[in-house]
Backbone and ligand atoms as CSV (ligand in chain L), in Angstrom:
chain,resi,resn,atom,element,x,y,z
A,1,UNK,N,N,-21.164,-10.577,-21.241
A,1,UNK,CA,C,-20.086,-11.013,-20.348
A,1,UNK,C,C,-19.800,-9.926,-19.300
A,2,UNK,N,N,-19.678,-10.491,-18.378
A,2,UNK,CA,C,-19.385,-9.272,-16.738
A,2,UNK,C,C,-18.133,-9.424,-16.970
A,3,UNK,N,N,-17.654,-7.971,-17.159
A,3,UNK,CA,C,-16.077,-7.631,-16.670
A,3,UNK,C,C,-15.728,-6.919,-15.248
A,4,UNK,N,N,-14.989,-7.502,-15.022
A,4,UNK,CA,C,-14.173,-7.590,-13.379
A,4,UNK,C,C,-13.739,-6.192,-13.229
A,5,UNK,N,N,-13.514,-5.580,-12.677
A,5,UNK,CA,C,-12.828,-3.969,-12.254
A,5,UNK,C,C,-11.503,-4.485,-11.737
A,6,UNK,N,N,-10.125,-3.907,-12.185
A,6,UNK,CA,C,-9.482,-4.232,-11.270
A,6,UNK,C,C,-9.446,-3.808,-9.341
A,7,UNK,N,N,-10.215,-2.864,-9.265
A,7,UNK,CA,C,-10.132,-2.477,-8.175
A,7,UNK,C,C,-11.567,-3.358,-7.187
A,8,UNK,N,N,-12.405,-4.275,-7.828
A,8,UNK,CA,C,-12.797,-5.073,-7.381
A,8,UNK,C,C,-12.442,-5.656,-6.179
A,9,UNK,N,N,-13.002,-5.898,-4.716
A,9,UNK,CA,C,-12.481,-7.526,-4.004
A,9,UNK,C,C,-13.217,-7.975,-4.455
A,10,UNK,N,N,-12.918,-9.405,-5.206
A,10,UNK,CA,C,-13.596,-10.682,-5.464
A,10,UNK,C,C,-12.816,-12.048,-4.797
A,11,UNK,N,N,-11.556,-11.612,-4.948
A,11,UNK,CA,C,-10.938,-13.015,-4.292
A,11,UNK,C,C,-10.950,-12.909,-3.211
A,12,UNK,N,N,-11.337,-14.114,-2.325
A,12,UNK,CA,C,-11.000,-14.752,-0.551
A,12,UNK,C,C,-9.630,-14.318,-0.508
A,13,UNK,N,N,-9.358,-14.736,1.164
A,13,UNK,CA,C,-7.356,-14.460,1.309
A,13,UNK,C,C,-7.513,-15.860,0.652
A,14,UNK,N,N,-8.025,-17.261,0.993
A,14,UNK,CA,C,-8.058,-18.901,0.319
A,14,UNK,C,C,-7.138,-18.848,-1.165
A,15,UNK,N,N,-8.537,-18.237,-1.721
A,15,UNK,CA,C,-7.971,-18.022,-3.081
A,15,UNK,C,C,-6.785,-17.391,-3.770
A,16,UNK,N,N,-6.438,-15.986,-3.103
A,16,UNK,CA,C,-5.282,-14.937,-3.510
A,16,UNK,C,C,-4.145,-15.811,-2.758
A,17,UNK,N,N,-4.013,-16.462,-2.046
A,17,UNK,CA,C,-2.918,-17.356,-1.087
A,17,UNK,C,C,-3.062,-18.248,-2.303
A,18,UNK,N,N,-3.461,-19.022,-2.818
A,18,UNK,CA,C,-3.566,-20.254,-3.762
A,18,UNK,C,C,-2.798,-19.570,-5.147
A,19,UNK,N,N,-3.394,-18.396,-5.327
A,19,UNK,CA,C,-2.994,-17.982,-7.203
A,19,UNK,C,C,-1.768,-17.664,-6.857
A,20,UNK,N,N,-0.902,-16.965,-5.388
A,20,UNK,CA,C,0.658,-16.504,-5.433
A,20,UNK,C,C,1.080,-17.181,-4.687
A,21,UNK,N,N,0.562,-18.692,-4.569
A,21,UNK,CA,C,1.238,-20.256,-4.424
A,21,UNK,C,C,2.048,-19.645,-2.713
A,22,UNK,N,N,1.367,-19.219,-1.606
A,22,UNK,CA,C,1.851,-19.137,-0.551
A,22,UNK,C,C,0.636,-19.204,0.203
A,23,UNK,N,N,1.021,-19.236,1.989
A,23,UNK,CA,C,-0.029,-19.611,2.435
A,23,UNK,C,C,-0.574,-18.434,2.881
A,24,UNK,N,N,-2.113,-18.241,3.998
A,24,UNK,CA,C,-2.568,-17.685,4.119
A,24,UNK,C,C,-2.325,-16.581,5.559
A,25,UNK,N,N,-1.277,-17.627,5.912
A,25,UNK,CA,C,-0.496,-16.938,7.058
A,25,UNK,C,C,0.509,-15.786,6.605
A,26,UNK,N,N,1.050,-15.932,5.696
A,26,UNK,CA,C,1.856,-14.925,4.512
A,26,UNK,C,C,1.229,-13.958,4.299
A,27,UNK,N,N,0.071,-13.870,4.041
A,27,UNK,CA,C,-0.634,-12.686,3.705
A,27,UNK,C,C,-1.304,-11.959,4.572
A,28,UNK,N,N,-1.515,-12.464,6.194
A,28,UNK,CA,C,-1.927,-12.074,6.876
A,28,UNK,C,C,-0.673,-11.617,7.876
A,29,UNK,N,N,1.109,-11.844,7.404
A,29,UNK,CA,C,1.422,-11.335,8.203
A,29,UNK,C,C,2.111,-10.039,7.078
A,30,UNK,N,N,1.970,-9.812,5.745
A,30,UNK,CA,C,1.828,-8.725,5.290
A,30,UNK,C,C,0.752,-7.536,5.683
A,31,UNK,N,N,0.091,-8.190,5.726
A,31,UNK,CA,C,-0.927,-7.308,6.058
A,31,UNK,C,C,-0.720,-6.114,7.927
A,32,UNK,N,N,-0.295,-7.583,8.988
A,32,UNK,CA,C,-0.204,-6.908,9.945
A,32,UNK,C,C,1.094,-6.010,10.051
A,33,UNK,N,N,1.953,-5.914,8.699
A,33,UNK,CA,C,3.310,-5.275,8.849
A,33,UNK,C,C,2.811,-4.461,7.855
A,34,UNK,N,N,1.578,-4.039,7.379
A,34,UNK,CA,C,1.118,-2.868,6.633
A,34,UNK,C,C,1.801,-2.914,5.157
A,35,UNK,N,N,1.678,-4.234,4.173
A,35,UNK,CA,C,2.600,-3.657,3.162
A,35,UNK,C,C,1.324,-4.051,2.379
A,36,UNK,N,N,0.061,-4.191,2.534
A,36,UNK,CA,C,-1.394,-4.314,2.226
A,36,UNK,C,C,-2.632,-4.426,2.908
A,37,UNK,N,N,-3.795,-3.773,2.629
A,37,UNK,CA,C,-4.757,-3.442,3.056
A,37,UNK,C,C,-5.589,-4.147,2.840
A,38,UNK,N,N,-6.126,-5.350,2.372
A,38,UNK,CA,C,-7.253,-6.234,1.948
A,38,UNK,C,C,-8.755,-5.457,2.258
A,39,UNK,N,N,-9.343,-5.463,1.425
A,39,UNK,CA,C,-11.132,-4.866,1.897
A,39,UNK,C,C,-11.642,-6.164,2.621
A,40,UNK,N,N,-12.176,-5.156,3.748
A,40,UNK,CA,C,-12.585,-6.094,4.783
A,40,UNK,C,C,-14.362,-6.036,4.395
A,41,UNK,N,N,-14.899,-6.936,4.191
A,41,UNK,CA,C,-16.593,-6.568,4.522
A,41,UNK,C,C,-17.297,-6.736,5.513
A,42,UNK,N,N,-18.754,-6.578,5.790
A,42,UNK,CA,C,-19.291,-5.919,6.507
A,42,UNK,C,C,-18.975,-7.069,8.078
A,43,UNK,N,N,-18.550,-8.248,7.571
A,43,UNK,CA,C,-18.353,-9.224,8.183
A,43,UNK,C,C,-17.235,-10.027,8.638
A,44,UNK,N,N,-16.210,-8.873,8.134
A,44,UNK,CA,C,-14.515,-8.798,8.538
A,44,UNK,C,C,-14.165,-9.741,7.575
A,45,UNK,N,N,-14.816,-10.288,6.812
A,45,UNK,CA,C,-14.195,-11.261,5.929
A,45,UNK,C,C,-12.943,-10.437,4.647
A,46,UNK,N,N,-11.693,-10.651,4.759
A,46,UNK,CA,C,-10.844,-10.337,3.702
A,46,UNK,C,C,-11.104,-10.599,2.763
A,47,UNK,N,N,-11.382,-9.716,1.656
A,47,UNK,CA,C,-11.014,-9.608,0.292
A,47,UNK,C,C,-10.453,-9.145,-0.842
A,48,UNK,N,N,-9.663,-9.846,-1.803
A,48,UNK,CA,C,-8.393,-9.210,-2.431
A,48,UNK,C,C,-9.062,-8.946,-3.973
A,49,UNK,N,N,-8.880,-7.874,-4.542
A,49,UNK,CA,C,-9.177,-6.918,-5.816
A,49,UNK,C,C,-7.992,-7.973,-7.346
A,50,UNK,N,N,-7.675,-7.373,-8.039
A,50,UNK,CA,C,-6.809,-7.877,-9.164
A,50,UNK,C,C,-5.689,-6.916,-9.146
A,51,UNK,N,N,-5.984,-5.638,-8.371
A,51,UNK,CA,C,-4.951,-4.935,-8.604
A,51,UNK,C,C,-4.115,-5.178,-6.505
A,52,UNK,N,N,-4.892,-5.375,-5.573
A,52,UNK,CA,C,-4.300,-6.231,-4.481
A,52,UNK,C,C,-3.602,-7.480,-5.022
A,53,UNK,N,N,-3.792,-8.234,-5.930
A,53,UNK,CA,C,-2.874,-9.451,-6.602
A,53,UNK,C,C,-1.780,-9.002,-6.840
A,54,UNK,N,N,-1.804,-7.551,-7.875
A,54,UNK,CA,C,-0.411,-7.151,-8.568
A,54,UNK,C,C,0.495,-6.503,-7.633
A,55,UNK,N,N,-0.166,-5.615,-6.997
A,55,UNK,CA,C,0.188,-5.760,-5.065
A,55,UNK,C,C,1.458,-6.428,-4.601
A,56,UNK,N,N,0.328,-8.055,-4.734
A,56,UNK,CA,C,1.318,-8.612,-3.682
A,56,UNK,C,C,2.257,-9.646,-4.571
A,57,UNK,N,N,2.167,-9.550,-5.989
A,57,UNK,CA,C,3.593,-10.496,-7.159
A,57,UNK,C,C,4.599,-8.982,-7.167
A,58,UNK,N,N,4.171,-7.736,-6.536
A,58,UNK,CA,C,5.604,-7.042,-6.940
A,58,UNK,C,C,6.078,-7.089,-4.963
A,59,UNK,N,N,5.465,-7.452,-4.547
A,59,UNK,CA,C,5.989,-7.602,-2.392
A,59,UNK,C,C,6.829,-8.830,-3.149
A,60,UNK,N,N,6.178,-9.931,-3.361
A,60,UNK,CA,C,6.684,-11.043,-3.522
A,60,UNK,C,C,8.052,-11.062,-4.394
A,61,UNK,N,N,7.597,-9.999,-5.284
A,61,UNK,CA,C,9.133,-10.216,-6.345
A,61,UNK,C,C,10.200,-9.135,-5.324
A,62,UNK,N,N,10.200,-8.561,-4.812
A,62,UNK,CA,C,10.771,-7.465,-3.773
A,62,UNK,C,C,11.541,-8.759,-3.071
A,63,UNK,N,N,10.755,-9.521,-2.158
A,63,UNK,CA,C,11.326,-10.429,-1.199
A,63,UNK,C,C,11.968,-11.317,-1.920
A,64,UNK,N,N,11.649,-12.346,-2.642
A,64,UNK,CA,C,12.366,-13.487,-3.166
A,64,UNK,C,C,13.291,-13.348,-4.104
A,65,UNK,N,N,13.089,-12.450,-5.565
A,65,UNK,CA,C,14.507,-12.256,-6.244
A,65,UNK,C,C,15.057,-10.978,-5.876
A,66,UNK,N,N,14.634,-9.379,-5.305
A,66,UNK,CA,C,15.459,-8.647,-5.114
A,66,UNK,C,C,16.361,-8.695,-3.297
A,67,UNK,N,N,15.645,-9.919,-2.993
A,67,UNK,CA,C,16.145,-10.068,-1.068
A,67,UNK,C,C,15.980,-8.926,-0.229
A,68,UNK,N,N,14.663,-8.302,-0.516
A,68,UNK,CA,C,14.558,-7.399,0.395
A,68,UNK,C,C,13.605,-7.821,2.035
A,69,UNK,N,N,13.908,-7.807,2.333
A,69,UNK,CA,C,13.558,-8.234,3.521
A,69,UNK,C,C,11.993,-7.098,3.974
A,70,UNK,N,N,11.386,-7.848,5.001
A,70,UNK,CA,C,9.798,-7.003,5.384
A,70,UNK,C,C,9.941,-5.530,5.474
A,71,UNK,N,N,11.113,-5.931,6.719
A,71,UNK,CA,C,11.463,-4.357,7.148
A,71,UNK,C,C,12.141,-3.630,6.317
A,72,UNK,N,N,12.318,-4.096,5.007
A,72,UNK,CA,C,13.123,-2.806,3.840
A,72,UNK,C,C,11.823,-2.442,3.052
A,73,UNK,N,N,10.766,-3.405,2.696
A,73,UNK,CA,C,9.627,-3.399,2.046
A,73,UNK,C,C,8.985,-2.163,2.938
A,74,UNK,N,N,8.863,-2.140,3.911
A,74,UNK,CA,C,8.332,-0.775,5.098
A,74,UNK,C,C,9.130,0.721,4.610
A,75,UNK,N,N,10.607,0.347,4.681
A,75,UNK,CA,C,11.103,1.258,4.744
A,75,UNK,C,C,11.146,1.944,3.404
A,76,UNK,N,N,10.955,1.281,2.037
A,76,UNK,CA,C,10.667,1.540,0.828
A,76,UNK,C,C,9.262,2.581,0.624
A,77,UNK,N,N,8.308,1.578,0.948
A,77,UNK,CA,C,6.931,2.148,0.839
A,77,UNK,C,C,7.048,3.759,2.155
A,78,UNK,N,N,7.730,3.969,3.341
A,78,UNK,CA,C,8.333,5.008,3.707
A,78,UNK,C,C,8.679,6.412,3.290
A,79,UNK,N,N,9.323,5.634,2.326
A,79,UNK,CA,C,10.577,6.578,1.284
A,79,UNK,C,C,9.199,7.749,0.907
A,80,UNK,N,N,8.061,7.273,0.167
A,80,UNK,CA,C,7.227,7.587,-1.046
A,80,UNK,C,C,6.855,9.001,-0.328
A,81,UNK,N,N,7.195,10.434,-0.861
A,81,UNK,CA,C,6.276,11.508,-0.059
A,81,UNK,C,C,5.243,11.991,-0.506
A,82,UNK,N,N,3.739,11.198,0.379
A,82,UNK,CA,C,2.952,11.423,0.026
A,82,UNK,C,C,2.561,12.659,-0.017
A,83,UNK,N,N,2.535,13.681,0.913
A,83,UNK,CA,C,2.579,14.773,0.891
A,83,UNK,C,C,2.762,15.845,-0.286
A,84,UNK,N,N,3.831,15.142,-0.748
A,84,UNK,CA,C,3.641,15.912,-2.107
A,84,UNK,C,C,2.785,15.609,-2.923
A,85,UNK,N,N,2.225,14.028,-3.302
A,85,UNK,CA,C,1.891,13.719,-3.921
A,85,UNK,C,C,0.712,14.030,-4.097
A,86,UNK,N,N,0.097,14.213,-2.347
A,86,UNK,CA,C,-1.340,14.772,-2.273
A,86,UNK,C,C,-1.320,16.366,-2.221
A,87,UNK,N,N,-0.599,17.220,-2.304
A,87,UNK,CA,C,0.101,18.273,-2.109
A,87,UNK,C,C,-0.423,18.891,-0.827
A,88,UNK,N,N,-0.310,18.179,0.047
A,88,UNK,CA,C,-0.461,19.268,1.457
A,88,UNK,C,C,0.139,20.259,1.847
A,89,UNK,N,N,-0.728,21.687,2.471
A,89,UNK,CA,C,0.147,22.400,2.686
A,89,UNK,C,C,1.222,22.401,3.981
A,90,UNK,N,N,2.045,23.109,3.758
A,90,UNK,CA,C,2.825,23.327,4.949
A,90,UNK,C,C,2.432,23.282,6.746
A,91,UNK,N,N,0.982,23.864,6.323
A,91,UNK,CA,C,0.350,23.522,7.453
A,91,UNK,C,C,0.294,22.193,7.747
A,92,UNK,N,N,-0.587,21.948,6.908
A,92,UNK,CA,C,-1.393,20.573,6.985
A,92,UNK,C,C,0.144,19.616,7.018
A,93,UNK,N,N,1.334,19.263,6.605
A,93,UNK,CA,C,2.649,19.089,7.419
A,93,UNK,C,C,3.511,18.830,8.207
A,94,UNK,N,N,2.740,19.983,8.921
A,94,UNK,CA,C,2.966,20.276,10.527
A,94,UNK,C,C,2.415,19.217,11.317
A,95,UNK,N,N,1.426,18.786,11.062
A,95,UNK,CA,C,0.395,17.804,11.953
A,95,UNK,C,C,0.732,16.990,11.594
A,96,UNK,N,N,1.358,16.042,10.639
A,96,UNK,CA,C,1.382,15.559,10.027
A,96,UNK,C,C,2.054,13.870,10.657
A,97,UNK,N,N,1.753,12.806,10.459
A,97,UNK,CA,C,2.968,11.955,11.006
A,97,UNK,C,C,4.077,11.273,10.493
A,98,UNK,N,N,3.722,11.530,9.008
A,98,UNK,CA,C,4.344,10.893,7.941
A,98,UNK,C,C,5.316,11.779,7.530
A,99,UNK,N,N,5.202,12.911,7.785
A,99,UNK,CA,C,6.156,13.976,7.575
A,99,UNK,C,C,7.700,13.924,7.979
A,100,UNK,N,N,7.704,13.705,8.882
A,100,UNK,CA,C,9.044,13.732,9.989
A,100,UNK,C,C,9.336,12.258,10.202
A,101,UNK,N,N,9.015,11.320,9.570
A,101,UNK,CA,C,9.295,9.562,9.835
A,101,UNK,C,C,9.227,9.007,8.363
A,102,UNK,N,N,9.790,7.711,8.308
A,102,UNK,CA,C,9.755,6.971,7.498
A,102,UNK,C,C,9.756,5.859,7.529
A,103,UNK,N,N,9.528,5.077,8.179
A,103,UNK,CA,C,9.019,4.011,8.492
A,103,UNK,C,C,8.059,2.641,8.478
A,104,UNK,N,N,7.188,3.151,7.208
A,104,UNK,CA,C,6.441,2.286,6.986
A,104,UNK,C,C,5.654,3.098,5.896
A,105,UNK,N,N,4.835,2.847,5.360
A,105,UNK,CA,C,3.237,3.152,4.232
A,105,UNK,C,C,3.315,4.631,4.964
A,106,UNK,N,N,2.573,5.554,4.444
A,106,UNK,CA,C,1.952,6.793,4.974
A,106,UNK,C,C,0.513,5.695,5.533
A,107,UNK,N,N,0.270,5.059,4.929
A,107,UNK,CA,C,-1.245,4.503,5.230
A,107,UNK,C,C,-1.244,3.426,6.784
A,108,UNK,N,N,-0.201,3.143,7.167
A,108,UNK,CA,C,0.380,2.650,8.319
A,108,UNK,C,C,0.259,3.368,9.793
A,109,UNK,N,N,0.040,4.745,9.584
A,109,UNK,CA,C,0.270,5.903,10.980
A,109,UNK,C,C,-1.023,6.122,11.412
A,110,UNK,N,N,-1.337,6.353,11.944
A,110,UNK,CA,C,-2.635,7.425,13.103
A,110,UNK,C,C,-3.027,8.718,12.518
A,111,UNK,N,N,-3.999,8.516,11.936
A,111,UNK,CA,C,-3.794,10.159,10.839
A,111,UNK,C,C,-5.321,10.655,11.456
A,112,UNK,N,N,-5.340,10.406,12.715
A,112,UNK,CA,C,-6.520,11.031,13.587
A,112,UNK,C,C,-6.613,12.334,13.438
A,113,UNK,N,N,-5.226,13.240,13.605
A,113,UNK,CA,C,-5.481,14.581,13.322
A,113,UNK,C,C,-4.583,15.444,11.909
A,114,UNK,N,N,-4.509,14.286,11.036
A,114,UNK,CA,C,-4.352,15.242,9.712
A,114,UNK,C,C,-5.288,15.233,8.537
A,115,UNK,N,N,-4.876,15.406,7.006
A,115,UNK,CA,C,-5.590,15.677,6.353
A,115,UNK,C,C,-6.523,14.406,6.119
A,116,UNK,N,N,-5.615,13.049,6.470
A,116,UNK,CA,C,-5.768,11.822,5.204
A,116,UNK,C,C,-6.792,11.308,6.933
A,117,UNK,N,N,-7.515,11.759,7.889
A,117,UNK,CA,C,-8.272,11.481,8.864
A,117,UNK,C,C,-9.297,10.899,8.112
A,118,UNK,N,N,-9.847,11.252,7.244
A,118,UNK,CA,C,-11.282,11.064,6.300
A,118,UNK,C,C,-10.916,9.724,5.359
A,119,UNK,N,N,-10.422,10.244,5.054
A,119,UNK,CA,C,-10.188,9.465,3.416
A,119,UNK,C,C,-9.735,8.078,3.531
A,120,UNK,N,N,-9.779,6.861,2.475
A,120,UNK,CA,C,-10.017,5.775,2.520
A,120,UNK,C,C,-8.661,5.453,1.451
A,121,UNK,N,N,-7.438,4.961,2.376
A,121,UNK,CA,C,-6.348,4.897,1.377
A,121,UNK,C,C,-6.351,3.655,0.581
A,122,UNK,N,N,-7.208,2.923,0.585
A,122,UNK,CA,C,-7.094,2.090,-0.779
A,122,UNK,C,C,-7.482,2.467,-2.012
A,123,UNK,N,N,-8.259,3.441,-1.733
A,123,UNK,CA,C,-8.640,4.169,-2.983
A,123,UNK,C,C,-7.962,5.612,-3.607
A,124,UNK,N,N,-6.549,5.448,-2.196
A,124,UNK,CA,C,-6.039,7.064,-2.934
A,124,UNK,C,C,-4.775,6.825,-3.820
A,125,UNK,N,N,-4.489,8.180,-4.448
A,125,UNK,CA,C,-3.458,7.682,-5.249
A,125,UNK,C,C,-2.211,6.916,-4.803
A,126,UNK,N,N,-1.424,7.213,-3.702
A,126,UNK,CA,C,-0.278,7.077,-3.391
A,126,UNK,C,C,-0.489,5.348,-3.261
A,127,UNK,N,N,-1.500,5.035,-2.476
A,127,UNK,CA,C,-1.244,3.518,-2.035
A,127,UNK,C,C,-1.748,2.974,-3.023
A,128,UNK,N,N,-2.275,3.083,-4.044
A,128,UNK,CA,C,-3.043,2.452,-5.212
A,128,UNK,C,C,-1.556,2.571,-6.266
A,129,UNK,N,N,-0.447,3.567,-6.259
A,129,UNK,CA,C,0.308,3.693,-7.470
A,129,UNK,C,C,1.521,3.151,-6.980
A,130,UNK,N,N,1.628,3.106,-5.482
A,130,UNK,CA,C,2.730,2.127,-4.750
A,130,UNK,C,C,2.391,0.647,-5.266
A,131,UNK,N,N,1.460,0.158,-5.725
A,131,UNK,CA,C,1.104,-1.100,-5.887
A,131,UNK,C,C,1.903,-1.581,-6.733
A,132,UNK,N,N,2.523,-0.824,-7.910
A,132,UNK,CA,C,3.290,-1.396,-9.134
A,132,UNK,C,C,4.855,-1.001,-8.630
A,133,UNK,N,N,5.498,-2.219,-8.774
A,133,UNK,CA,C,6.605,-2.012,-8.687
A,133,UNK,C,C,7.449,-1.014,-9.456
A,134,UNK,N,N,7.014,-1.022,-10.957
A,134,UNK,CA,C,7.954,-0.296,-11.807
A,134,UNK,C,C,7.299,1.326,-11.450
A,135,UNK,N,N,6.443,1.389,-10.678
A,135,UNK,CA,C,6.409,3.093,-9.887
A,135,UNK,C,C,6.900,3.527,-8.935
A,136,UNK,N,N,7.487,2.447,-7.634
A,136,UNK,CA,C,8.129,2.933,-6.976
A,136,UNK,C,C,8.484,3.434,-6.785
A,137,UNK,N,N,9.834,3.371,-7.289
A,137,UNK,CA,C,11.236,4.372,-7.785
A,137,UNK,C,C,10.485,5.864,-8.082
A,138,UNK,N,N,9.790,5.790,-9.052
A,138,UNK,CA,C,9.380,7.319,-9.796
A,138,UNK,C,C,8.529,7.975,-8.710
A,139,UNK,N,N,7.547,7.436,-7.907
A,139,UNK,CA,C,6.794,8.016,-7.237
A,139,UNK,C,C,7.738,8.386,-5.468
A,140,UNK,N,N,8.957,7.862,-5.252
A,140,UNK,CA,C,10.135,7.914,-4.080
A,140,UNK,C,C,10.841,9.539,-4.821
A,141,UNK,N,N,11.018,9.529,-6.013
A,141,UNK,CA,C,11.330,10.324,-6.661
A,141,UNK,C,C,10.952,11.648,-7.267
A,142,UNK,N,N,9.757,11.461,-6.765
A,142,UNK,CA,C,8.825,12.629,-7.330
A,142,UNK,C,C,8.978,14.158,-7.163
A,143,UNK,N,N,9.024,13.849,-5.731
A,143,UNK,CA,C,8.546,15.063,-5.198
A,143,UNK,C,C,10.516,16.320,-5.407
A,144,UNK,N,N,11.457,15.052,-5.944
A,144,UNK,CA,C,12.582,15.558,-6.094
A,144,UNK,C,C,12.721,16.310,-7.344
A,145,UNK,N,N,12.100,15.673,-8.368
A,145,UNK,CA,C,11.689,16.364,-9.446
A,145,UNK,C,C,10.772,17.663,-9.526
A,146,UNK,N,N,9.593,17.516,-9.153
A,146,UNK,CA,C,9.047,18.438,-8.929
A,146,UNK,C,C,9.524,19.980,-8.313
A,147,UNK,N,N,9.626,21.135,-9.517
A,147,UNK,CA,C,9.856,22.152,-8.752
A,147,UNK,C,C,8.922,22.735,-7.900
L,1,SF4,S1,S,-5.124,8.776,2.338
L,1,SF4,FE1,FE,-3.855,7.114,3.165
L,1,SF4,S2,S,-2.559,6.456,1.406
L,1,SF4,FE2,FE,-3.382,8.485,0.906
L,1,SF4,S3,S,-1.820,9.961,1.534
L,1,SF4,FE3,FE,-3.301,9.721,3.241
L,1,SF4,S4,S,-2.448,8.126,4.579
L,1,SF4,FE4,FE,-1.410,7.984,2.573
């Protein structure tokens, strides 16, 4: 038997729009307000993973029973300092765009000239551990804890 990875794309947007019973316009205007990244392939075609599902039932539980609206969902995922999380230095900071704003994902900005220029944020920690709702909070919180 083939087991699935959660970090898999296997589902279409068709399909992931069908299993969280909304349409496909929903997910494509999450997407253009950055509160998910879908893997695109070589052929721009969107595709959603199992852990992009759990993704988008804790957006969904955010909007419909806690009434948070898009632009609080931005300003939430905002909050999270990645910076610490990835521990950049002070330098690396400085350049930084996510540093001095809050406004949306760290994965949302122009990171042409900082550290995260390279790197592929669906696969890094911060936007992969933002995915679960019950981390939110702890990962908004982190860097407060942390001495
Ligand atoms: S790689 Fe992307 S998700 Fe990770 S810290 Fe940088 S901008 Fe954020």
């Amino acid at each position: 038997m083939t087991t699935i990875k959660n970090d898999t794309p296997v589902y279409s947007i068709g399909k992931t729009a069908k299993m969280l019973n909304v349409s496909v316009q929903t997910l494509r205007l999450y997407e253009r307000e950055g509160l998910i990244i879908p893997f695109k392939t070589p052929g721009r075609q969107r595709m959603y993973s199992i852990e992009d599902v759990e993704r988008l039932r804790c957006i969904r539980k955010y909007i419909n029973e806690d009434k948070v609206s898009i632009g609080g969902m931005k300003r939430i995922f905002g909050m999270i300092p990645c910076y610490d999380i990835v521990k950049c230095s002070q330098k690396e900071r400085n350049v930084c765009p996510v540093f001095k704003s809050h406004t949306g994902g760290c994965w949302t900005y122009d990171h042409t000239h900082s550290v995260c220029a390279t790197k592929d944020c669906r696969t890094c920690d911060v936007y992969k551990l933002s995915s679960d709702c019950g981390q939110i909070k702890e990962l908004i919180f982190r860097s407060s804890l942390t001495p």
